[in-house]
Chimera marker file (.cmm) of the C-alpha trace (Angstrom):
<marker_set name="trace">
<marker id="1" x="180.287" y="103.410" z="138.962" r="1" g="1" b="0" radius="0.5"/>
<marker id="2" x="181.314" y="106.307" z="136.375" r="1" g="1" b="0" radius="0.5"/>
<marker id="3" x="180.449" y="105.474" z="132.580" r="1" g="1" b="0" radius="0.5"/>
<marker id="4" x="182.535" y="106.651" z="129.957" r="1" g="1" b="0" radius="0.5"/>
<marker id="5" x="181.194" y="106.591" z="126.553" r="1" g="1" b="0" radius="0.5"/>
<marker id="6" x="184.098" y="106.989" z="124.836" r="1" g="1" b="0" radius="0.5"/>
<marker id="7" x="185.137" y="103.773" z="126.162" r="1" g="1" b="0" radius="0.5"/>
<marker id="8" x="181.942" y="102.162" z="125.284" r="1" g="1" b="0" radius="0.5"/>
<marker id="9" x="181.981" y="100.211" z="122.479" r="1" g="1" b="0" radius="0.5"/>
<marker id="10" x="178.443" y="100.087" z="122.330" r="1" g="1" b="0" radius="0.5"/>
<marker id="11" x="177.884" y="103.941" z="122.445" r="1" g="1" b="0" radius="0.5"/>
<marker id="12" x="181.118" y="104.965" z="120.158" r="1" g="1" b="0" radius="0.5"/>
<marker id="13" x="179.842" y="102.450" z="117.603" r="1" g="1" b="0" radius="0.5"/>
<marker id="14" x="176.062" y="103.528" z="117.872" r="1" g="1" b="0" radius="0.5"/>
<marker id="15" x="177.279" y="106.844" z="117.317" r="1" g="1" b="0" radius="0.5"/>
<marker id="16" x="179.397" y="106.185" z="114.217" r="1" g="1" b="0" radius="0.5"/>
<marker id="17" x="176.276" y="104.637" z="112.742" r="1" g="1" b="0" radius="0.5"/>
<marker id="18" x="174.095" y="107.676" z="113.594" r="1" g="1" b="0" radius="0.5"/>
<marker id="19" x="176.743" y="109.901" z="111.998" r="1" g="1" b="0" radius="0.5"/>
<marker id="20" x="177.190" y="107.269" z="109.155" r="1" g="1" b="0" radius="0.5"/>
<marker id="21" x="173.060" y="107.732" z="108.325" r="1" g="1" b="0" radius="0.5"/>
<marker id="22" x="172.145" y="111.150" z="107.413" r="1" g="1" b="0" radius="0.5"/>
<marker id="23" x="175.692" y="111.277" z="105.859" r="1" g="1" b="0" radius="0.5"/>
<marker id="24" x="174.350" y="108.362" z="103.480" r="1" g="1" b="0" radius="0.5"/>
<marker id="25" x="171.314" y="110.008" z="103.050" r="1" g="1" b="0" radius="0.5"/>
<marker id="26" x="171.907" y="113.442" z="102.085" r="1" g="1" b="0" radius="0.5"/>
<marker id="27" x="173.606" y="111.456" z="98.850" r="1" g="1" b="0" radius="0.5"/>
<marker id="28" x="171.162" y="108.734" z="98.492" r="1" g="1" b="0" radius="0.5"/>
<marker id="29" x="167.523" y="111.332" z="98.735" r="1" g="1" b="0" radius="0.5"/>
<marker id="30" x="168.354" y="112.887" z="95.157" r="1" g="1" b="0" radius="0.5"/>
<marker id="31" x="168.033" y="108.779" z="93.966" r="1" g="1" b="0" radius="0.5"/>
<marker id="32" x="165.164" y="108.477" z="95.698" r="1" g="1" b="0" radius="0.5"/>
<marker id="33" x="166.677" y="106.143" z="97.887" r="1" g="1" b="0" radius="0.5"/>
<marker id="34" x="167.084" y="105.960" z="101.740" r="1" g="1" b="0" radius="0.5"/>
<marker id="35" x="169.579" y="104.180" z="104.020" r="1" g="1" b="0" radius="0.5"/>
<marker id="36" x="167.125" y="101.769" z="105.154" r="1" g="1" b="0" radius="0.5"/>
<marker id="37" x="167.152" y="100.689" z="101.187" r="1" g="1" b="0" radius="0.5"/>
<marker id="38" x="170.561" y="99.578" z="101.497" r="1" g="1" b="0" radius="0.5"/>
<marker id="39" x="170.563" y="96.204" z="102.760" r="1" g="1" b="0" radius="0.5"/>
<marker id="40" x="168.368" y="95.126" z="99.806" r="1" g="1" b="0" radius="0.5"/>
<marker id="41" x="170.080" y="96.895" z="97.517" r="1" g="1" b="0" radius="0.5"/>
<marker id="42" x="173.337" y="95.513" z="98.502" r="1" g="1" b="0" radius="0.5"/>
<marker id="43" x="171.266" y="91.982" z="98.591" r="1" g="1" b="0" radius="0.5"/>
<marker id="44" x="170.193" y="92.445" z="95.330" r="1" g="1" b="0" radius="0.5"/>
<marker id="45" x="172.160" y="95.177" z="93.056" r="1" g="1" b="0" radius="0.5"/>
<marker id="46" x="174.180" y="92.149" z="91.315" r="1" g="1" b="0" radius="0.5"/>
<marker id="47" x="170.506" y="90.966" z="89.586" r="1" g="1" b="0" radius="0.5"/>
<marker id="48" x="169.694" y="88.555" z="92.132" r="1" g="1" b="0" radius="0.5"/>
<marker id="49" x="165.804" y="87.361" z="93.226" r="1" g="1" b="0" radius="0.5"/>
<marker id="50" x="165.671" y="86.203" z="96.394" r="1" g="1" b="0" radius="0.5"/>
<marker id="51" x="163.020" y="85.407" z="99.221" r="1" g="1" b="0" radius="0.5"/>
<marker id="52" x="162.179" y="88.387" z="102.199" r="1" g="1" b="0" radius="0.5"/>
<marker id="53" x="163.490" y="85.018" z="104.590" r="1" g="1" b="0" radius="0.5"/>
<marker id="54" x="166.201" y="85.786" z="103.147" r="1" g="1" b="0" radius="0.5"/>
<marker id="55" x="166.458" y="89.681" z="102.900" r="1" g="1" b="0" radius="0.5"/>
<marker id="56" x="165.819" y="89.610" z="106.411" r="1" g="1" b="0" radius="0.5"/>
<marker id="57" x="168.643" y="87.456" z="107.350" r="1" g="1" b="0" radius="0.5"/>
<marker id="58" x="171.091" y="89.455" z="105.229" r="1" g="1" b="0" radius="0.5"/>
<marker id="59" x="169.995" y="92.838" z="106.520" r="1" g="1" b="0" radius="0.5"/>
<marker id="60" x="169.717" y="91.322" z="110.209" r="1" g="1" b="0" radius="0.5"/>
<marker id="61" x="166.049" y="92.236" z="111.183" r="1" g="1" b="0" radius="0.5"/>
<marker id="62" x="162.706" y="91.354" z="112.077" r="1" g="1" b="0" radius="0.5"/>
<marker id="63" x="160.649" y="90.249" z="109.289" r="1" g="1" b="0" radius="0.5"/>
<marker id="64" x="158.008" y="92.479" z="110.255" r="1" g="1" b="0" radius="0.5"/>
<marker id="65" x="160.555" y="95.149" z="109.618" r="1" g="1" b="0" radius="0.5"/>
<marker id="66" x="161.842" y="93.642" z="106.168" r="1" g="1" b="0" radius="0.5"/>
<marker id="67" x="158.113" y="93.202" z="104.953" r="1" g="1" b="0" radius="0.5"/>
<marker id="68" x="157.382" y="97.352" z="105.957" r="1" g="1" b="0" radius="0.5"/>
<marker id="69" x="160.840" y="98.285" z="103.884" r="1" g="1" b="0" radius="0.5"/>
<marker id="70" x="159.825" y="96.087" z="100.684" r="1" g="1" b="0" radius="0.5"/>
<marker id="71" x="156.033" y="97.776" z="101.122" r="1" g="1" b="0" radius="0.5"/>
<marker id="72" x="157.456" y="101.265" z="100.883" r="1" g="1" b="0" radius="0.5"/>
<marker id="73" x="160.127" y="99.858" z="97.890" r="1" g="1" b="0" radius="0.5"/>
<marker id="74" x="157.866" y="98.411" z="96.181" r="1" g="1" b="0" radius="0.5"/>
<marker id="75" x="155.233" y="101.564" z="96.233" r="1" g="1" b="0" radius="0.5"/>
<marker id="76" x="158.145" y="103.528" z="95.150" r="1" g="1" b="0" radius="0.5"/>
<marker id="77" x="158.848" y="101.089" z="92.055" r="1" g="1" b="0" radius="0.5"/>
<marker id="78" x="162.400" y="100.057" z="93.605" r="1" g="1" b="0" radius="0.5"/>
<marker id="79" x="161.760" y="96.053" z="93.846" r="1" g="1" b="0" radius="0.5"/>
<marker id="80" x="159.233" y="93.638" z="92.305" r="1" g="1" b="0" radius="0.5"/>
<marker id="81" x="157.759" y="90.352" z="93.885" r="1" g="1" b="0" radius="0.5"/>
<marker id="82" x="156.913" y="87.455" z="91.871" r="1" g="1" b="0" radius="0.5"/>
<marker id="83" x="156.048" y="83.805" z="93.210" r="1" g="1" b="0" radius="0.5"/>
<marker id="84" x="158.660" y="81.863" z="94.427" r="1" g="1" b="0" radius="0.5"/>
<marker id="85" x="158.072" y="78.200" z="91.920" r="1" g="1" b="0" radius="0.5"/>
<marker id="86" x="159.771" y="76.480" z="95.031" r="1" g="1" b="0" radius="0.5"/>
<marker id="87" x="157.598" y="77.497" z="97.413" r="1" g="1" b="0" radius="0.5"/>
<marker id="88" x="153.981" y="78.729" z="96.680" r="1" g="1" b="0" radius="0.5"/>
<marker id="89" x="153.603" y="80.699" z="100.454" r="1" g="1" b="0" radius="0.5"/>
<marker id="90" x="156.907" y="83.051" z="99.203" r="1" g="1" b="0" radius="0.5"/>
<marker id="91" x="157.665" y="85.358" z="96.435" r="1" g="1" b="0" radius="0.5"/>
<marker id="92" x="160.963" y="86.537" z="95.417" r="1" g="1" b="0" radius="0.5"/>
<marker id="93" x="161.822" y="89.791" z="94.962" r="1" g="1" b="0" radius="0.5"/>
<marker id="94" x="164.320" y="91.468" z="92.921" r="1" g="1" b="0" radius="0.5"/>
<marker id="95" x="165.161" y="95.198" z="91.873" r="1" g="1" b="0" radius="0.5"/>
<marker id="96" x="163.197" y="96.806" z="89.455" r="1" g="1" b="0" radius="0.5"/>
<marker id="97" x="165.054" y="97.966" z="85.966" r="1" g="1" b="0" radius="0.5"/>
<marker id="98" x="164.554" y="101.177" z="87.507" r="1" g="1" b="0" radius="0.5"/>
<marker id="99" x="166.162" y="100.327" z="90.731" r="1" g="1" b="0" radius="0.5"/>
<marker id="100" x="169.169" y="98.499" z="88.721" r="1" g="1" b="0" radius="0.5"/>
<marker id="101" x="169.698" y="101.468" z="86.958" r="1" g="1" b="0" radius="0.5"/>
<marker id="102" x="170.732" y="103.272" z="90.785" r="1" g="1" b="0" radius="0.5"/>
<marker id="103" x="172.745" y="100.468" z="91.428" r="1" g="1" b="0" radius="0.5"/>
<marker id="104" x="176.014" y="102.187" z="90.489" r="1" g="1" b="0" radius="0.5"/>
<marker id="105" x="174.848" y="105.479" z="91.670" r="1" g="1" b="0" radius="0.5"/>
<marker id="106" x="173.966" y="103.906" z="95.156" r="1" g="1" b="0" radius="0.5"/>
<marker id="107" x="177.391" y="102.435" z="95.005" r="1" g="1" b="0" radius="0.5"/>
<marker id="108" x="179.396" y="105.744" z="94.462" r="1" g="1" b="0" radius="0.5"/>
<marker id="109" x="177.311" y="106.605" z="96.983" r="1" g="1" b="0" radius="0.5"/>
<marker id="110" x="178.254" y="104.534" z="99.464" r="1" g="1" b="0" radius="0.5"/>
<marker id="111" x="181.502" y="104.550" z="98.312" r="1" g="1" b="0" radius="0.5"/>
<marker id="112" x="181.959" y="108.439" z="98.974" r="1" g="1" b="0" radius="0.5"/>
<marker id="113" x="180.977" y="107.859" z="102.704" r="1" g="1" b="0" radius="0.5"/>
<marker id="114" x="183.252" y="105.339" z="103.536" r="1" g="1" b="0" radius="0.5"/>
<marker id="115" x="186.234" y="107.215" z="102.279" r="1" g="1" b="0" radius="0.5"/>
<marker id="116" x="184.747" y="110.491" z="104.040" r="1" g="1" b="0" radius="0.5"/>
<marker id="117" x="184.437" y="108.198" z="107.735" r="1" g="1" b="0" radius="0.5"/>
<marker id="118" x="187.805" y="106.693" z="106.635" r="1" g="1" b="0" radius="0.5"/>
<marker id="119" x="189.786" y="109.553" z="105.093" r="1" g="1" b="0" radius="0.5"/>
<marker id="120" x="191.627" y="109.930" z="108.728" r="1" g="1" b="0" radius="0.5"/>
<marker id="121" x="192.879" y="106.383" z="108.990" r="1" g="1" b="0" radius="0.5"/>
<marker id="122" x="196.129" y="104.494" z="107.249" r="1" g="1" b="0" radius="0.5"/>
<marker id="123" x="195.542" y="101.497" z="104.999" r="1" g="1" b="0" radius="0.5"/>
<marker id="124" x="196.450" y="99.392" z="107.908" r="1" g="1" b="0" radius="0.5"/>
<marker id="125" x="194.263" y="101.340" z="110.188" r="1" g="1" b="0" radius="0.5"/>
<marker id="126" x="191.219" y="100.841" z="107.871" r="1" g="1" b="0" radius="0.5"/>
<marker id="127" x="192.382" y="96.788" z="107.598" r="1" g="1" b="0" radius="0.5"/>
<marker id="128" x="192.281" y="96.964" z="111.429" r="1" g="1" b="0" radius="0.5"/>
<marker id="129" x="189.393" y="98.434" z="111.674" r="1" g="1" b="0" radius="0.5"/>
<marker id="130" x="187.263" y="95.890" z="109.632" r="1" g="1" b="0" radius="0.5"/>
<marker id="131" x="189.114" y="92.853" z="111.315" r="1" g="1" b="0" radius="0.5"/>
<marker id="132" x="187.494" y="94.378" z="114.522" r="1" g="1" b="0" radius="0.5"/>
<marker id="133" x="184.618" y="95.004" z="113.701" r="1" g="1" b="0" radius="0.5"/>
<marker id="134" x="184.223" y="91.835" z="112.164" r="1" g="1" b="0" radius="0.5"/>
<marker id="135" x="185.176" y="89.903" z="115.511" r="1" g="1" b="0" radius="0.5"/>
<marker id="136" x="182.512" y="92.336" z="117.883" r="1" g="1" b="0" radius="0.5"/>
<marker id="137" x="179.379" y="91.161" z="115.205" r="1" g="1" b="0" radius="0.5"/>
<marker id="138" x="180.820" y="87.553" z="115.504" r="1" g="1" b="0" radius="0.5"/>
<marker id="139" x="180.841" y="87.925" z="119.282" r="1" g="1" b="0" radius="0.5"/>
<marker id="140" x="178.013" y="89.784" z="119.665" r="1" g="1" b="0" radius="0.5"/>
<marker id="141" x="176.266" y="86.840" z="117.157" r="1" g="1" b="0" radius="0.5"/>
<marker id="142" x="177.405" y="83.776" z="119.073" r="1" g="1" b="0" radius="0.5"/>
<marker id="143" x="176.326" y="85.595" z="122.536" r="1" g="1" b="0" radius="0.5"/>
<marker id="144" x="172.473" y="86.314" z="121.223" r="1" g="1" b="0" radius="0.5"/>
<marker id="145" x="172.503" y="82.451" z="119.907" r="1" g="1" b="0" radius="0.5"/>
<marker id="146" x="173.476" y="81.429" z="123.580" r="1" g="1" b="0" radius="0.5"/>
<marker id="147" x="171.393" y="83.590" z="125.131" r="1" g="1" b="0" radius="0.5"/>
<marker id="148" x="168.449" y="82.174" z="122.892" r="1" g="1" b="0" radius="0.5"/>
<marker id="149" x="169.097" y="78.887" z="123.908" r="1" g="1" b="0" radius="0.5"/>
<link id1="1" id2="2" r="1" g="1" b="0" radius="0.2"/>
<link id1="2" id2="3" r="1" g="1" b="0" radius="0.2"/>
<link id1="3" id2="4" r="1" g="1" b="0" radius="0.2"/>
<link id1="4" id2="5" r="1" g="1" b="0" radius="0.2"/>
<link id1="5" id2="6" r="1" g="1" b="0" radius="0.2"/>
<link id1="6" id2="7" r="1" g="1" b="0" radius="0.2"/>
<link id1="7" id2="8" r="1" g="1" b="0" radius="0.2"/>
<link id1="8" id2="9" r="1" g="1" b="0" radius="0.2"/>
<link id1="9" id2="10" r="1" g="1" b="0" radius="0.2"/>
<link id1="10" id2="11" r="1" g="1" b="0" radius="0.2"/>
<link id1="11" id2="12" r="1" g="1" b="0" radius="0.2"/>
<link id1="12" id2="13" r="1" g="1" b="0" radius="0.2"/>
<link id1="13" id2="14" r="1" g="1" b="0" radius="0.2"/>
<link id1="14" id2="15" r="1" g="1" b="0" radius="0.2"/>
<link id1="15" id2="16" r="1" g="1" b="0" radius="0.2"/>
<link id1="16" id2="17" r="1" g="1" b="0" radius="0.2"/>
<link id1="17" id2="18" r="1" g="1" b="0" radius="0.2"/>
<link id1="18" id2="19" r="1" g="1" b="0" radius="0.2"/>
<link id1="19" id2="20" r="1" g="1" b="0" radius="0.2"/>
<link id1="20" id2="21" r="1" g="1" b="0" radius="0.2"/>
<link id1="21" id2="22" r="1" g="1" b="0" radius="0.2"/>
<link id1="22" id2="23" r="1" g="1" b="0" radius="0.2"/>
<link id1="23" id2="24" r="1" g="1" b="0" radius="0.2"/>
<link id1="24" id2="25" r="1" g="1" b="0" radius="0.2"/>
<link id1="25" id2="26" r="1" g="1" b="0" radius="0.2"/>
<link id1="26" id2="27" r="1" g="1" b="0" radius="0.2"/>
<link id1="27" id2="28" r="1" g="1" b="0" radius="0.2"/>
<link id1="28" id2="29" r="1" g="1" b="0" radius="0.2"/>
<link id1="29" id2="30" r="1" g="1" b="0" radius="0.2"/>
<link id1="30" id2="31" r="1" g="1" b="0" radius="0.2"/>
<link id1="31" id2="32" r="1" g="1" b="0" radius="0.2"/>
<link id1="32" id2="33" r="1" g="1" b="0" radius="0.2"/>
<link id1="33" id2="34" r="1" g="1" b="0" radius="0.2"/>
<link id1="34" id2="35" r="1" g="1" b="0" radius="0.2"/>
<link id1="35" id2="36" r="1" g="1" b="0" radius="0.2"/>
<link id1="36" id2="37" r="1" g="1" b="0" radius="0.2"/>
<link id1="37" id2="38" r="1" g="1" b="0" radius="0.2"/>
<link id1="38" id2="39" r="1" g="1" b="0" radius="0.2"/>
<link id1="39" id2="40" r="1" g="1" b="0" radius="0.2"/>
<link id1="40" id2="41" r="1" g="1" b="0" radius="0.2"/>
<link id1="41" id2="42" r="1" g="1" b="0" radius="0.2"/>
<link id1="42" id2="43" r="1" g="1" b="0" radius="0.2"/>
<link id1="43" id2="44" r="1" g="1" b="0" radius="0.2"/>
<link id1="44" id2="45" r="1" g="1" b="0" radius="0.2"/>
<link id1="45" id2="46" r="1" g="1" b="0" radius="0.2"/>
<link id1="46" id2="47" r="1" g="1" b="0" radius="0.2"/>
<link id1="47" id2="48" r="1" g="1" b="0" radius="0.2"/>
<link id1="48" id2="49" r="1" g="1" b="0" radius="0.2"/>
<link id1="49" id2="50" r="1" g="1" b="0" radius="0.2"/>
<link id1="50" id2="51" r="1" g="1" b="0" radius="0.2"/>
<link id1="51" id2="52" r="1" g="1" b="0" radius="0.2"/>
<link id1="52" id2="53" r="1" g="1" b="0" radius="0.2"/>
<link id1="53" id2="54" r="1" g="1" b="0" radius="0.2"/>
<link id1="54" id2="55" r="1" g="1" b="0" radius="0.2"/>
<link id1="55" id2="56" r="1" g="1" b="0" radius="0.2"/>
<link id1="56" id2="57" r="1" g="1" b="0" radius="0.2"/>
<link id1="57" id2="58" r="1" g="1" b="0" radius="0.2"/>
<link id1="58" id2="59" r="1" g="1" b="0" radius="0.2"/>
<link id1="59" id2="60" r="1" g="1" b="0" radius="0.2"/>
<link id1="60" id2="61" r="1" g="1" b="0" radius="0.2"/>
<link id1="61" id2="62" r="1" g="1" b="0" radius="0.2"/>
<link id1="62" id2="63" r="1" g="1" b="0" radius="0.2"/>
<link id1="63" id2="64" r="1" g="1" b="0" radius="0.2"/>
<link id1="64" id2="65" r="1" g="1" b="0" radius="0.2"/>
<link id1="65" id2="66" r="1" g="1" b="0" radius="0.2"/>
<link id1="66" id2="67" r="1" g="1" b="0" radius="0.2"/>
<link id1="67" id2="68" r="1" g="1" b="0" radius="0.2"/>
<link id1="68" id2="69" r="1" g="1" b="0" radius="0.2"/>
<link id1="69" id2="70" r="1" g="1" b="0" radius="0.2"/>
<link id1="70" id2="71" r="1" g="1" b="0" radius="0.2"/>
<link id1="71" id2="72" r="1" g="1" b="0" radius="0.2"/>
<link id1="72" id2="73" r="1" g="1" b="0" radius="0.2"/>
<link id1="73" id2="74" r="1" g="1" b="0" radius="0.2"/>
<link id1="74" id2="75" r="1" g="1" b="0" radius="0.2"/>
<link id1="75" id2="76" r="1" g="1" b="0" radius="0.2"/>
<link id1="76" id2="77" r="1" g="1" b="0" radius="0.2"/>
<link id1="77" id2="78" r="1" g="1" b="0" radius="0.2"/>
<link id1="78" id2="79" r="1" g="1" b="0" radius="0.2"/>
<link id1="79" id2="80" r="1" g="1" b="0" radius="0.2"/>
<link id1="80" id2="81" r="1" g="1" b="0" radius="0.2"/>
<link id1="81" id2="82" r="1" g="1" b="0" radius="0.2"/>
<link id1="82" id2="83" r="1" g="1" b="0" radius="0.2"/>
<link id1="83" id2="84" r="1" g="1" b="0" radius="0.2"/>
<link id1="84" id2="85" r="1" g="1" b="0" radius="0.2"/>
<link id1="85" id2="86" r="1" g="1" b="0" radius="0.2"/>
<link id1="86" id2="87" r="1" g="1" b="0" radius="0.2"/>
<link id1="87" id2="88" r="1" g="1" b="0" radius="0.2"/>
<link id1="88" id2="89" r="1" g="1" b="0" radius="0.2"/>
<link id1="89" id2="90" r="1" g="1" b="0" radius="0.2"/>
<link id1="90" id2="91" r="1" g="1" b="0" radius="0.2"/>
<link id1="91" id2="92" r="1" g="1" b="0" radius="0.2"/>
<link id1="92" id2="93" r="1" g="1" b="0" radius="0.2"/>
<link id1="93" id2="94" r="1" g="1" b="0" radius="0.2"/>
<link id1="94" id2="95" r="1" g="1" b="0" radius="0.2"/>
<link id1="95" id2="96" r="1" g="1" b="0" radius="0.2"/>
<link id1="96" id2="97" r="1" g="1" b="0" radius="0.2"/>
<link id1="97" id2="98" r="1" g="1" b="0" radius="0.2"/>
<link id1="98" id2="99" r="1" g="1" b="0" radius="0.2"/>
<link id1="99" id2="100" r="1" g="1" b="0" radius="0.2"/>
<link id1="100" id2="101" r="1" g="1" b="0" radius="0.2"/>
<link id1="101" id2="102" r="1" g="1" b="0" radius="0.2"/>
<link id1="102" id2="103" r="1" g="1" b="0" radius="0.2"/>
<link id1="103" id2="104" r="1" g="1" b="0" radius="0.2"/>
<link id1="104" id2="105" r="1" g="1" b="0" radius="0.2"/>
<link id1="105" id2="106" r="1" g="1" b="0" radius="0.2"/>
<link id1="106" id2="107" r="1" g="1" b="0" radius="0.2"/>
<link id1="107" id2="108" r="1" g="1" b="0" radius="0.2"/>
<link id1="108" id2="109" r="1" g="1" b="0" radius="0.2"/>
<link id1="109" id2="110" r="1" g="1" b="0" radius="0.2"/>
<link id1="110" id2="111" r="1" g="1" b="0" radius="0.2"/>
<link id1="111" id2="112" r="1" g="1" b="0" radius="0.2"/>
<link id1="112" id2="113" r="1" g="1" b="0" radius="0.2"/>
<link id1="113" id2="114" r="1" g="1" b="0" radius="0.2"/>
<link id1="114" id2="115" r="1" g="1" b="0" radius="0.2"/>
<link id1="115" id2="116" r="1" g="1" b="0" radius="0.2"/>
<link id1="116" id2="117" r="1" g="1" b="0" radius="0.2"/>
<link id1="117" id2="118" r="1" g="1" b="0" radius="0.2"/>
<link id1="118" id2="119" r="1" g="1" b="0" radius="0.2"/>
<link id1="119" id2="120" r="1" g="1" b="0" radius="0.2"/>
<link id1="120" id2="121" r="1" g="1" b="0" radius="0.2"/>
<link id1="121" id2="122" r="1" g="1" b="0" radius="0.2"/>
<link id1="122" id2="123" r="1" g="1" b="0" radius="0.2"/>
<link id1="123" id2="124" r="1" g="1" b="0" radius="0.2"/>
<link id1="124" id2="125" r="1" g="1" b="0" radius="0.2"/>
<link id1="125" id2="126" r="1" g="1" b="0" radius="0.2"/>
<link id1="126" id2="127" r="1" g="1" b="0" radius="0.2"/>
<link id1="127" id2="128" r="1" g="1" b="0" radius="0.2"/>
<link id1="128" id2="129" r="1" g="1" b="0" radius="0.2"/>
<link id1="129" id2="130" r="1" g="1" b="0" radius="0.2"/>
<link id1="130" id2="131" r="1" g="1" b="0" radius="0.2"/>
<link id1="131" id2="132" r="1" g="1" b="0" radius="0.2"/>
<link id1="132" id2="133" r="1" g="1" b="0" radius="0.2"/>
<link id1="133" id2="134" r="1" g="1" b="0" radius="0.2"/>
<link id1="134" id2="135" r="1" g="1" b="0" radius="0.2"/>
<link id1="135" id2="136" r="1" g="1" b="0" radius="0.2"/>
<link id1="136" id2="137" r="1" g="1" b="0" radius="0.2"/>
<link id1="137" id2="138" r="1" g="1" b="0" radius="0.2"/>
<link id1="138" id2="139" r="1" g="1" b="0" radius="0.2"/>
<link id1="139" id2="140" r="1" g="1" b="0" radius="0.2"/>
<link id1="140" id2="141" r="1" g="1" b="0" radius="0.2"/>
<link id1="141" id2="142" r="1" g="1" b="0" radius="0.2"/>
<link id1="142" id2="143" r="1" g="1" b="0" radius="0.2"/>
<link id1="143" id2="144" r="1" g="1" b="0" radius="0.2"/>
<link id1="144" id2="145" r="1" g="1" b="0" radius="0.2"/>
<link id1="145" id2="146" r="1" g="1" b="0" radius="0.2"/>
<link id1="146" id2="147" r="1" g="1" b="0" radius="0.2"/>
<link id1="147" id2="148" r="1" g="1" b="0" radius="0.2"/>
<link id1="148" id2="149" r="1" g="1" b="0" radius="0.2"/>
</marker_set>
């Protein structure tokens, strides 16, 4: 059996992320922001507070691994934590004003790598693209919740 990696969607999208990182980064460090901030950032840049249950889901990891990304935001001064009233075992946690004030920044940010990745596709290429994409993380979802049992 002969693997070809350019026919595996696994590898070719693996790669695209590992392109997609220090691409992200390299605009992101002069914020004082990495690409592991984004998920929260994108969770929270519209003013939101919400739980790390939460955060986790949204990002799609580990708690363990949400908890060590809010440590090192929070010792930066990018979020905040404050008691959830619901629920006295969680806190919520929201950007700080300094954070907020990176939102846009982060934004352009983002924004300039996705039209860098995508500057080689049509309109309908990009369209296609998402649609895609979209159905592989629904698949790939629905397969890990039947696997779970």
């Amino acid at each position: 059996m002969s693997l070809d990696r350019h026919r595996s969607a696994g590898y070719m999208i693996n790669w695209a992320a590992r392109v997609f990182t220090p691409a992200i980064d390299l605009r992101l460090k002069p914020l004082g922001i990495s690409s592991a901030h984004l998920p929260v950032f994108f969770a929270l840049g519209g003013g939101d507070a919400l739980p790390q249950k939460v955060l986790a889901v949204a990002a799609a990891v580990e708690q363990p691994t949400m908890a060590a990304t809010l440590n090192r935001m929070e010792r930066d001064g990018l979020i905040k934590r404050v008691p959830d009233p619901s629920d006295g075992r969680s806190s919520l946690v929201s950007l700080t004003k300094t954070a907020r004030a990176k939102v846009a920044a982060v934004s352009e940010a983002t924004r300039e790598v996705n039209e860098a990745a995508l500057s080689g596709l049509t309109d309908d290429e990009r369209g296609a693209l998402f649609a895609l994409l979209e159905k592989v993380i629904v698949a790939l979802s629905q397969d890990a919740t039947a696997r779970k049992g």
